[in-house]
DRENDO-1510 file (C-alpha; in Angstrom, 1 decimal, always signed):
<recs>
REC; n; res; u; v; w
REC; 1; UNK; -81.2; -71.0; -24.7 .
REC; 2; UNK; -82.4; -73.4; -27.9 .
REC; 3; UNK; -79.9; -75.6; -29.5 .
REC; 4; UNK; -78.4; -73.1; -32.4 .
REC; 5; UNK; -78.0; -76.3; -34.2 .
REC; 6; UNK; -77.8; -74.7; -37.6 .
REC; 7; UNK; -77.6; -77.6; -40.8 .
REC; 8; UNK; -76.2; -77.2; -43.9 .
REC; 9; UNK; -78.6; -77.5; -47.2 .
REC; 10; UNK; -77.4; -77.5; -50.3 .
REC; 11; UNK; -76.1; -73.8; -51.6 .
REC; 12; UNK; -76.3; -73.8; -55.3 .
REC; 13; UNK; -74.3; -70.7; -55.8 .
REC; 14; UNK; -71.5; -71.8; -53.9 .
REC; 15; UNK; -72.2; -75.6; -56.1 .
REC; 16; UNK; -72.1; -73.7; -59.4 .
REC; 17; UNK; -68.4; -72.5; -57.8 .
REC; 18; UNK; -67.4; -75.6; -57.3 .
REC; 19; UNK; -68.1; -77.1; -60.3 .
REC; 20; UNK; -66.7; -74.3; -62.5 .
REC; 21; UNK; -63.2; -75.0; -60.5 .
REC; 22; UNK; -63.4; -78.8; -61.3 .
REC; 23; UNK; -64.1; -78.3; -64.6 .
REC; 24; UNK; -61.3; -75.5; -65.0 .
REC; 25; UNK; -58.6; -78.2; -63.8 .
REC; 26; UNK; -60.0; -81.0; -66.7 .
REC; 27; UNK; -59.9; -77.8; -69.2 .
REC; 28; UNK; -57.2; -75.7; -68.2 .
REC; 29; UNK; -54.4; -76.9; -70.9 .
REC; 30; UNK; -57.2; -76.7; -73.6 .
REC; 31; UNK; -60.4; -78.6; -74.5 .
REC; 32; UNK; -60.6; -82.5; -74.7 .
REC; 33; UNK; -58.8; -83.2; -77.5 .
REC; 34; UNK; -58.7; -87.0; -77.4 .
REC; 35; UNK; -62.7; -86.3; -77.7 .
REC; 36; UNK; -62.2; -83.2; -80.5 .
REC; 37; UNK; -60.1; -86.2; -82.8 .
REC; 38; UNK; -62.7; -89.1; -82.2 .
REC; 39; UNK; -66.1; -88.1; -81.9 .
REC; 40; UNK; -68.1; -85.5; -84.4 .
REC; 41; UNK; -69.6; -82.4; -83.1 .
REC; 42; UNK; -73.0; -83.4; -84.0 .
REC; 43; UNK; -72.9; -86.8; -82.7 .
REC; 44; UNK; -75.7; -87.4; -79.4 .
REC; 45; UNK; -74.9; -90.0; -77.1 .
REC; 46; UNK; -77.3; -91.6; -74.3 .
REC; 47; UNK; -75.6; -92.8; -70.9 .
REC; 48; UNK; -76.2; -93.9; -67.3 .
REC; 49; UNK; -74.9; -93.5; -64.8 .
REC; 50; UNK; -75.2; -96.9; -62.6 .
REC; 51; UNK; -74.4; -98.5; -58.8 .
REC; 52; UNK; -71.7; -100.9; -58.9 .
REC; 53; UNK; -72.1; -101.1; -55.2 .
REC; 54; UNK; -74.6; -100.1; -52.2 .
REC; 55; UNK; -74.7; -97.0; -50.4 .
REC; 56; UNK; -76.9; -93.9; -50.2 .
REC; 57; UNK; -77.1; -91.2; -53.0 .
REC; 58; UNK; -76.4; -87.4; -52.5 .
REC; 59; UNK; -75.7; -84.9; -55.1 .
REC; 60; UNK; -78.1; -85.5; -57.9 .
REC; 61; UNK; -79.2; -82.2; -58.3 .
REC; 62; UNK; -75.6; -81.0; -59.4 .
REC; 63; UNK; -75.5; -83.6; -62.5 .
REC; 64; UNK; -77.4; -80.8; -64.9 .
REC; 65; UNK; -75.4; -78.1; -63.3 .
REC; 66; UNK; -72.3; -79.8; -64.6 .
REC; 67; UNK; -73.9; -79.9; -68.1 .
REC; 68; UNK; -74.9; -76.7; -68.3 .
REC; 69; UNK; -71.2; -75.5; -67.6 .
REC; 70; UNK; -69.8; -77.0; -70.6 .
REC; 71; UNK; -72.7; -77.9; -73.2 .
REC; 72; UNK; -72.7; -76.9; -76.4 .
REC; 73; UNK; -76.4; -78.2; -77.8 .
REC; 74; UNK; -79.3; -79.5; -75.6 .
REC; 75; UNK; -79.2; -82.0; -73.0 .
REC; 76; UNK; -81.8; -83.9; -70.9 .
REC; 77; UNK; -81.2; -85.1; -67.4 .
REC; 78; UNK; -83.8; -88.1; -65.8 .
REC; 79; UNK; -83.1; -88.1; -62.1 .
REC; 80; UNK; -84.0; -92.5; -60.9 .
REC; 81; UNK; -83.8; -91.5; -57.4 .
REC; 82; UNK; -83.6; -88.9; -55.5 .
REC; 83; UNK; -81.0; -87.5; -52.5 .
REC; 84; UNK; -81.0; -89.9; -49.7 .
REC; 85; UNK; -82.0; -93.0; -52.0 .
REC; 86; UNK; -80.5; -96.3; -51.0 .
REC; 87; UNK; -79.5; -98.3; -53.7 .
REC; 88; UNK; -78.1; -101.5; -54.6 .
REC; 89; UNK; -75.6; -102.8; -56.9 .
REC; 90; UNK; -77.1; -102.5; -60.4 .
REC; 91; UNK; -79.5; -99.6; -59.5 .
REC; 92; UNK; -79.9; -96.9; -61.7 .
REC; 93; UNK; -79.1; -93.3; -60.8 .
REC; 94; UNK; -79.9; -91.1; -64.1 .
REC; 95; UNK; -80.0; -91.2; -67.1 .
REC; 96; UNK; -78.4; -88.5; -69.7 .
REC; 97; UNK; -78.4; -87.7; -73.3 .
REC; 98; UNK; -76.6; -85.0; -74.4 .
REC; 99; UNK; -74.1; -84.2; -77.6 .
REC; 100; UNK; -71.5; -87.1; -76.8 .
REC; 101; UNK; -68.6; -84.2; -76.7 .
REC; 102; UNK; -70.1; -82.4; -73.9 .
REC; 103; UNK; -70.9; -85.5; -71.8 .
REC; 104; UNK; -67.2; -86.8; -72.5 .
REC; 105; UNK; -66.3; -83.5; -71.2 .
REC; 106; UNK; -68.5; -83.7; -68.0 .
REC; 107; UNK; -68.0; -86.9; -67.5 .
REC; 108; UNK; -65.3; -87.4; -64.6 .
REC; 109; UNK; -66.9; -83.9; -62.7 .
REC; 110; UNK; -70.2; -85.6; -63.0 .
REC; 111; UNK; -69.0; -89.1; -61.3 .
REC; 112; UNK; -66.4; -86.8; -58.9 .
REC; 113; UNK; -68.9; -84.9; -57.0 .
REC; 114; UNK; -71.3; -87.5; -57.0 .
REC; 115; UNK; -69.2; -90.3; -56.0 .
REC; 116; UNK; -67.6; -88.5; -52.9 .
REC; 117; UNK; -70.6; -87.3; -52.0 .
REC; 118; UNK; -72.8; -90.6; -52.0 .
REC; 119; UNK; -69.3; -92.0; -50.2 .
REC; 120; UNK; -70.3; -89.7; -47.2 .
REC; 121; UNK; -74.0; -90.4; -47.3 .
REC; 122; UNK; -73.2; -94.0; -47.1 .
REC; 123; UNK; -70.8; -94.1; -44.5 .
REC; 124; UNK; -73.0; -91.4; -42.3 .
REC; 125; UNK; -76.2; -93.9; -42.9 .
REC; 126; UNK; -74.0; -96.5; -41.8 .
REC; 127; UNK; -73.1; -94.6; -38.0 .
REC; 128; UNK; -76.9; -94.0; -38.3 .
REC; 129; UNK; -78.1; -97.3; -38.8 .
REC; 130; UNK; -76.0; -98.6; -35.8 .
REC; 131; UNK; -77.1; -96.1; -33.1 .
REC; 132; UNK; -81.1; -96.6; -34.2 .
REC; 133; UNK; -83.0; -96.3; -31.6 .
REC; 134; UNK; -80.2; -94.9; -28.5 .
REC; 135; UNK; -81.3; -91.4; -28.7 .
REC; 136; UNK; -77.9; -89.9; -29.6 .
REC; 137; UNK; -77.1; -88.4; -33.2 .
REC; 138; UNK; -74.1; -88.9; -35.1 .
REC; 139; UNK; -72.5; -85.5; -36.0 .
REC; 140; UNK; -69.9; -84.4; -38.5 .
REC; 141; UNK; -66.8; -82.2; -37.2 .
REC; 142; UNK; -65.0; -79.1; -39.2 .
REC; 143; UNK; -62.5; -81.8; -40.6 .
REC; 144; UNK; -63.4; -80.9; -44.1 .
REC; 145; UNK; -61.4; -80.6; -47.2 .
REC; 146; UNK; -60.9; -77.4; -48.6 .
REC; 147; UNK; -63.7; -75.8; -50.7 .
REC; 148; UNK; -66.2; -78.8; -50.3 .
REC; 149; UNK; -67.3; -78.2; -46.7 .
REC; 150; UNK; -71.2; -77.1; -48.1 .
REC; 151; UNK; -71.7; -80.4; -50.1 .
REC; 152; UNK; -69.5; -82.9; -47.6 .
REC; 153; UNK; -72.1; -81.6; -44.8 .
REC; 154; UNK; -75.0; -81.5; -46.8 .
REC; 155; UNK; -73.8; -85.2; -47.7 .
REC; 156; UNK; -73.9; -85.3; -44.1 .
REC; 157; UNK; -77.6; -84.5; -43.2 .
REC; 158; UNK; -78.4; -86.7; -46.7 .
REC; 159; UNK; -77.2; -89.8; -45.0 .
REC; 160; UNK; -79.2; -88.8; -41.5 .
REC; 161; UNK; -76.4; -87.2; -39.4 .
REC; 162; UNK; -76.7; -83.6; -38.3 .
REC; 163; UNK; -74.0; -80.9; -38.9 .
REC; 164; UNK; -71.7; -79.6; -36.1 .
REC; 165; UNK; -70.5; -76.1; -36.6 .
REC; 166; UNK; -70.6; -75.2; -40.1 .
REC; 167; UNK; -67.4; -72.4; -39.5 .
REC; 168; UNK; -65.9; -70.3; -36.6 .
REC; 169; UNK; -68.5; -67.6; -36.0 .
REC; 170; UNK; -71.7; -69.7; -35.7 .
REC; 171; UNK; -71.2; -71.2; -32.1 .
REC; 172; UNK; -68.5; -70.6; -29.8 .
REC; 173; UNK; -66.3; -73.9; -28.9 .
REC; 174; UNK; -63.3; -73.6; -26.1 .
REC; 175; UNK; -60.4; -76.1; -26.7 .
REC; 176; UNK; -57.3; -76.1; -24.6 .
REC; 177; UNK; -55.5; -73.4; -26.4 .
REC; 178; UNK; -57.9; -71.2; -25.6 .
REC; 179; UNK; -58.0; -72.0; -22.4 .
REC; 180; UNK; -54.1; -72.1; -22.4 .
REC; 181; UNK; -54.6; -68.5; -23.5 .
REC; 182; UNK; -56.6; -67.3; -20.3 .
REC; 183; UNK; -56.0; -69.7; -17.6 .
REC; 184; UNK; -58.4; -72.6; -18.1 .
REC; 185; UNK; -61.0; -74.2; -19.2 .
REC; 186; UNK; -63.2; -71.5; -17.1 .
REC; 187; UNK; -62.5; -68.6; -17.6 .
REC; 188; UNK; -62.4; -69.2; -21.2 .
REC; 189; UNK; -66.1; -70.2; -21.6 .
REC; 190; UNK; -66.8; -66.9; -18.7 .
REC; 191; UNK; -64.4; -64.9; -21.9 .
REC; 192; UNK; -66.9; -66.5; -24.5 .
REC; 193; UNK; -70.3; -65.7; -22.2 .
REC; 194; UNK; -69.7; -61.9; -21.7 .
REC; 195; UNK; -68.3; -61.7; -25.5 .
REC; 196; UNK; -71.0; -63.1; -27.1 .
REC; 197; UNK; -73.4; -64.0; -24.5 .
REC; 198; UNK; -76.1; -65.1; -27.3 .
REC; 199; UNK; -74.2; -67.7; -28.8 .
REC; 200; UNK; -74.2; -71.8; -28.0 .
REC; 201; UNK; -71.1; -72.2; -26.4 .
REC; 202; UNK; -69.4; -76.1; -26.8 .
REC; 203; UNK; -66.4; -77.3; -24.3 .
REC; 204; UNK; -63.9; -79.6; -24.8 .
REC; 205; UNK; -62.6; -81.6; -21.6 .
REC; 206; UNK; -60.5; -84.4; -21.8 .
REC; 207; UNK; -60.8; -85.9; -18.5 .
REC; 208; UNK; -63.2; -86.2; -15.6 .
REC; 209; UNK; -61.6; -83.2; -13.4 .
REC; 210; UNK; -61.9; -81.0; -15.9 .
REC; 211; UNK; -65.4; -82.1; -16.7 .
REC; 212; UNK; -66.4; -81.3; -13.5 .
REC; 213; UNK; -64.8; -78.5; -13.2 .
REC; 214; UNK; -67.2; -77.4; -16.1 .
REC; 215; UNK; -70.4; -78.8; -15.2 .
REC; 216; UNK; -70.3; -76.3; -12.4 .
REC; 217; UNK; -70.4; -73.5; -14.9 .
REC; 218; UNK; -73.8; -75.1; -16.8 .
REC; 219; UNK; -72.5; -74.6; -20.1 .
REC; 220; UNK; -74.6; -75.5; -23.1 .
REC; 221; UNK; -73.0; -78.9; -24.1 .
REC; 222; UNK; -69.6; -80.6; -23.3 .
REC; 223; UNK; -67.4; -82.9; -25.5 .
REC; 224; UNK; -65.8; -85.7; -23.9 .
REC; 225; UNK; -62.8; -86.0; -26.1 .
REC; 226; UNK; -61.4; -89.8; -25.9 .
REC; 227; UNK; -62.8; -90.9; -22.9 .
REC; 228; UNK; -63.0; -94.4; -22.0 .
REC; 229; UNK; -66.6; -96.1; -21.9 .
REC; 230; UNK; -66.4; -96.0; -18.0 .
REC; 231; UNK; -65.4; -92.3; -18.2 .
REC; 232; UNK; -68.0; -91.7; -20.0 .
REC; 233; UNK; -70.6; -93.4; -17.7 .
REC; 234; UNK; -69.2; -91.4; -15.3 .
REC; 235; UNK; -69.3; -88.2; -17.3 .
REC; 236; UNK; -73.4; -89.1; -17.9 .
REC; 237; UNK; -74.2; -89.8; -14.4 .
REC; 238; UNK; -72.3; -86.2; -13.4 .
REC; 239; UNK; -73.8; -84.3; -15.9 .
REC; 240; UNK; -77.2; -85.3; -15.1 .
REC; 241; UNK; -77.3; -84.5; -11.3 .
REC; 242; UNK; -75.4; -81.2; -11.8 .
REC; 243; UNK; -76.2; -79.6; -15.0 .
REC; 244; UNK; -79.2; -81.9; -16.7 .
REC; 245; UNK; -79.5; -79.4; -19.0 .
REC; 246; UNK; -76.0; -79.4; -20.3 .
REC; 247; UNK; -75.5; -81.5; -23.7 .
REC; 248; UNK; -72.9; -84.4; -24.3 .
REC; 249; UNK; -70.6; -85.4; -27.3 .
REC; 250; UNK; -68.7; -88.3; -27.5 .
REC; 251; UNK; -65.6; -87.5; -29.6 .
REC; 252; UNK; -62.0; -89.1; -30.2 .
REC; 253; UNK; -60.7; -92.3; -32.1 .
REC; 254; UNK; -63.9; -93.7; -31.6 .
REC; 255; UNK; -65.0; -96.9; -34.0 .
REC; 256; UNK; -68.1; -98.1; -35.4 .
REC; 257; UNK; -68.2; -101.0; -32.8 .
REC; 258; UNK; -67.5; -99.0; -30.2 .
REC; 259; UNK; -70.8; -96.4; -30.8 .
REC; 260; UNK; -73.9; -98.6; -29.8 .
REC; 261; UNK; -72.0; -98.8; -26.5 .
REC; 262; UNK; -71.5; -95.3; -25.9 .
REC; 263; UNK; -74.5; -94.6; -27.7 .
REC; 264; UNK; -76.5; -96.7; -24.7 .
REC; 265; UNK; -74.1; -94.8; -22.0 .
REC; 266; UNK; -76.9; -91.7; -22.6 .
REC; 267; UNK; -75.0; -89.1; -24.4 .
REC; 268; UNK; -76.4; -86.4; -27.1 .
REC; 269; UNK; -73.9; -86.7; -29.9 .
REC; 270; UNK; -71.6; -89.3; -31.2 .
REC; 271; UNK; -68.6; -87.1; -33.3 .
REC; 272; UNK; -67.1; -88.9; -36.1 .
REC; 273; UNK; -64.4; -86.5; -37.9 .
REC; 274; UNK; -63.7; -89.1; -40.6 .
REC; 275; UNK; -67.2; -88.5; -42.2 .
REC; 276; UNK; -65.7; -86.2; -44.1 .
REC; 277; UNK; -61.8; -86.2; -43.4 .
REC; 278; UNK; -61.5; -89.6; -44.8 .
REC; 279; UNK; -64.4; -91.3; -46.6 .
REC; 280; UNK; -64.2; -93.8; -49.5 .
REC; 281; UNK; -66.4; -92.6; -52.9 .
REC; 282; UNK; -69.3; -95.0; -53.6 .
REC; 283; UNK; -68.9; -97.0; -56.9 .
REC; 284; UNK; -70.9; -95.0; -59.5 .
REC; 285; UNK; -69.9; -95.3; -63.3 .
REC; 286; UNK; -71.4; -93.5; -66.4 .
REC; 287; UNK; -72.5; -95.9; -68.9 .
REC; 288; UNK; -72.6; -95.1; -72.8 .
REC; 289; UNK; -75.1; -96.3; -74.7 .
REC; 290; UNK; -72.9; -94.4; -78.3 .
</recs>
């Protein structure tokens, strides 16, 4: 069976929803009216938005998509880079004029999305940048926040990591409960094979008996949920001499220092949850040029 390693690209239907929801929670009490008292409804305003720190860019396609949810007159939007752009402090992003009401009132969703989702660009690029060269892939986890999972792991692939499973239904992945449910590890991924036979089937051991207690069934891929470096030596060596074809993840508390290391130990995948459970927004502020 091929890897059913399906990646997330960027869903602009399921963007436009997004953005209509942040925009409803700036307007639900009413329009801007700090805006309404201070700036004239035919004045035009030029602005930019601008690094005030490095990282990597994703989610400049959804700047005129924000516009065109609240603007009133024409608008032009000049992308400076593109998705997956490094740039450094100082660097220009876009560039926007527009009626100076509507890009007040677009403002903060503009420099939201973009912001959080450069944040996880950067921070992926970062993993990426420190495994170069080991043959494993840093990979993303379902510890998303609610309603943002399609750009956070498109933010993802933006900053050269690859998606793990985008939902519940797309590959099949046996924890402990569900083994608690039937009686092991086993007969959980057997449940999973003659249920849905066709799908990529991921198990998650969290010590070395179990692990062999899995290799023996040749499952697609394994994750080796907080194992020590040794234990995960170990787990490499096993894996190839009885089931070569079975896939590894490293997963669990694991640090940034620590992934060259277990990078070099020979497994697939390094998982790192707080990619998008936890990341810091890059530094990006819209400049007005009234």
């Amino acid at each position: 069976m091929a890897p059913e390693f399906i990646q997330m690209d960027l869903d602009l239907e399921i963007a436009d929803r997004i953005i209509a929801a942040a925009l409803q929670e700036d307007l639900a009490y009413g329009p801007d009216v700090t805006t309404r008292a201070t700036v004239g409804p035919d004045e035009r305003s030029t602005a930019v938005v601008r690094a005030w720190a490095g990282g990597t860019i994703a989610g400049v396609e959804l700047m005129p998509r924000v516009l065109t949810q609240v603007a009133t007159g024409e608008f032009q939007v000049s992308a400076k880079v593109r998705d997956g752009a490094r740039v450094s402090p100082g660097d220009e992003v876009l560039r926007v004029d527009a009626l100076t009401r509507d890009l007040l009132t677009a403002e903060q969703t503009m420099l939201n999305l973009l912001s959080h989702m450069s944040g996880i660009a950067t921070e992926t690029t970062v993993w990426v940048d420190a495994v170069e060269g080991t043959g494993a892939r840093i990979r993303d986890s379902r510890s998303t926040l609610p309603g943002l999972r399609m750009l956070q792991k498109y933010s993802v692939r933006v900053g050269g990591g690859i998606n793990h499973r985008l939902g519940l239904g797309d590959r099949a992945m046996v924890k402990s409960n569900h083994a608690a449910a039937v009686g092991g590890l086993v007969p959980a991924l057997r449940a999973v094979r003659a249920q849905a036979p066709q799908k990529w089937c991921e198990v998650d051991v969290h010590n070395l008996s179990e692990l062999n207690e899995v290799l023996k069934e040749r499952p697609e891929e394994i994750k080796l949920e907080t194992f020590e470096l040794w234990e995960v030596q170990t787990a490499v060596q096993r894996r190839n001499v009885l089931s070569p074809g079975t896939l590894l993840e490293a997963a669990g508390r694991i640090s940034l220092s620590d992934a060259v290391d277990l990078a070099n130990c020979g497994v697939d995948f390094i998982a790192v949850e707080a990619l998008t459970s936890s990341v810091v927004a890059l530094d990006l502020r819209l400049e007005f040029y009234l």
